[in-house]
C-alpha positions in Angstrom: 4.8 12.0 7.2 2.6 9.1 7.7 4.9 6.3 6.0 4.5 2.6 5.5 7.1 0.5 4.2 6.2 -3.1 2.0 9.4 -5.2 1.8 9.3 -7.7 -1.0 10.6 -10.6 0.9 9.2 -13.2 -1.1 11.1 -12.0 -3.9 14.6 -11.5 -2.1 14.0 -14.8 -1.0 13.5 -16.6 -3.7 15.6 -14.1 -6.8 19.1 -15.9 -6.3 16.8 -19.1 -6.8 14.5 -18.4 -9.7 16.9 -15.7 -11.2 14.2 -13.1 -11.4 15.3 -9.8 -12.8 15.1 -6.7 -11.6 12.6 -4.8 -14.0 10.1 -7.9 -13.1 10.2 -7.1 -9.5 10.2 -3.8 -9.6 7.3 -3.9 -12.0 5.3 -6.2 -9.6 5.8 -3.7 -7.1 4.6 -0.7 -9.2 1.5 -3.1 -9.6 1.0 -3.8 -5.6 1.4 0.2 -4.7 -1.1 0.8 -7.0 -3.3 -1.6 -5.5 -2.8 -1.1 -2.5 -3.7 2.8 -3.2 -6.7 1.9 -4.5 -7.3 0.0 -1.7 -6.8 2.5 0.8 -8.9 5.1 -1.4 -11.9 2.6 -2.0 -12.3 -0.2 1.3 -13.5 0.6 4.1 -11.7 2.2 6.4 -11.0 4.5 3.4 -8.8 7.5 3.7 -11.1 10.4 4.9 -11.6 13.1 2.3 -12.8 16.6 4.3 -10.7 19.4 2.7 -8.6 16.8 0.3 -5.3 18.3 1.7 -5.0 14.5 3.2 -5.9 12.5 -0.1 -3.5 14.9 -2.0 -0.9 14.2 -0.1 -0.4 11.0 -0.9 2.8 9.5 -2.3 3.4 6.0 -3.5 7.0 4.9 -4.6 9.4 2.5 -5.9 12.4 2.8 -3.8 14.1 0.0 -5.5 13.3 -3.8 -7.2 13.1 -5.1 -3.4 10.9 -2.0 -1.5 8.4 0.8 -1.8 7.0 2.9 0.0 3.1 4.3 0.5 2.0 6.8 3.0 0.4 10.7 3.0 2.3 14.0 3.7 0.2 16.0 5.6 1.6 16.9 8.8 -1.8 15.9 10.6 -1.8 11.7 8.6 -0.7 10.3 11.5 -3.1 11.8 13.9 -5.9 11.4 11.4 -4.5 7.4 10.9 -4.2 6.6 14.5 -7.9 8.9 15.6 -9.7 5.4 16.7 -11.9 7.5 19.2 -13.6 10.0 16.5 -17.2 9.4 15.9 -17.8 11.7 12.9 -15.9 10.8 9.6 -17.0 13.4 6.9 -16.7 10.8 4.0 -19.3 8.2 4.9 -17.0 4.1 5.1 -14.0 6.7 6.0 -11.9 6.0 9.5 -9.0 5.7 11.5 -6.3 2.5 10.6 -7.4 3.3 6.7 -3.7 2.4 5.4 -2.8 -0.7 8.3 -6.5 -2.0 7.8 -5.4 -2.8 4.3 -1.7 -4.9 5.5 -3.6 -6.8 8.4 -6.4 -7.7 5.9 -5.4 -11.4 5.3 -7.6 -11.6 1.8 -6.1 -8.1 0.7 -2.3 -9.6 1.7 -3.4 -12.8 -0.2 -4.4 -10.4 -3.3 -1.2 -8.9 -3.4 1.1 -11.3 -2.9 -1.2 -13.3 -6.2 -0.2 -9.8 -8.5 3.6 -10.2 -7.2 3.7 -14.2 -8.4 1.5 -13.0 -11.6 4.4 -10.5 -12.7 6.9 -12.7 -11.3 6.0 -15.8 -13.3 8.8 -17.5 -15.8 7.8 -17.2 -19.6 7.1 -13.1 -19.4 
């Protein structure tokens, strides 16, 4: 399984500080996972789509208020992720790096870290 793990550090961080409770986070993170789903699905590099055994394999969870966890089940999502040298992407804006493209993106980082301090605001 192609797996990539988001830590919500800002939030551990800051929680004994700002006394956040736990349904916040761990509704903030629902929030970024989805997101960042779409993301993957809809920016380019997007996740290829040839037989959708790939696309259907994905799997997005909430481990806990402080992690989650995004990545694909096919046995061939890493090889397909990691493929820089292929020239012919059936889904046209489709490519290799299509999940890591989306966590080195510094405006995509900057967008979810803006939905974590939305749902994490006092006054909610």
């Amino acid at each position: 399984m192609l797996n990539v793990s988001v830590k919500n550090n800002i939030s551990t961080g800051i929680s004994s500080l700002l006394a956040i409770n736990e349904v916040k986070k761990t509704n903030a993170l629902k929030e970024v996972i989805e997101e960042f789903s779409n993301d993957v699905r809809d920016k380019e590099p997007m996740v290829p789509i040839d037989t959708g055994q790939l696309i259907d394999s994905e799997k997005k969870q909430v481990n806990n208020s402080n992690s989650a966890s995004y990545g694909f089940t096919a046995p061939y999502a890493a090889l397909v992720h990691e493929n820089i040298d292929a020239e012919n992407w059936s889904r046209p804006g489709s490519g290799p790096r299509f999940i890591s493209s989306k966590m080195e993106d510094r405006s995509l980082r900057d967008k979810y870290l803006k939905i974590m301090w939305k749902n994490l605001k006092f006054g909610n």
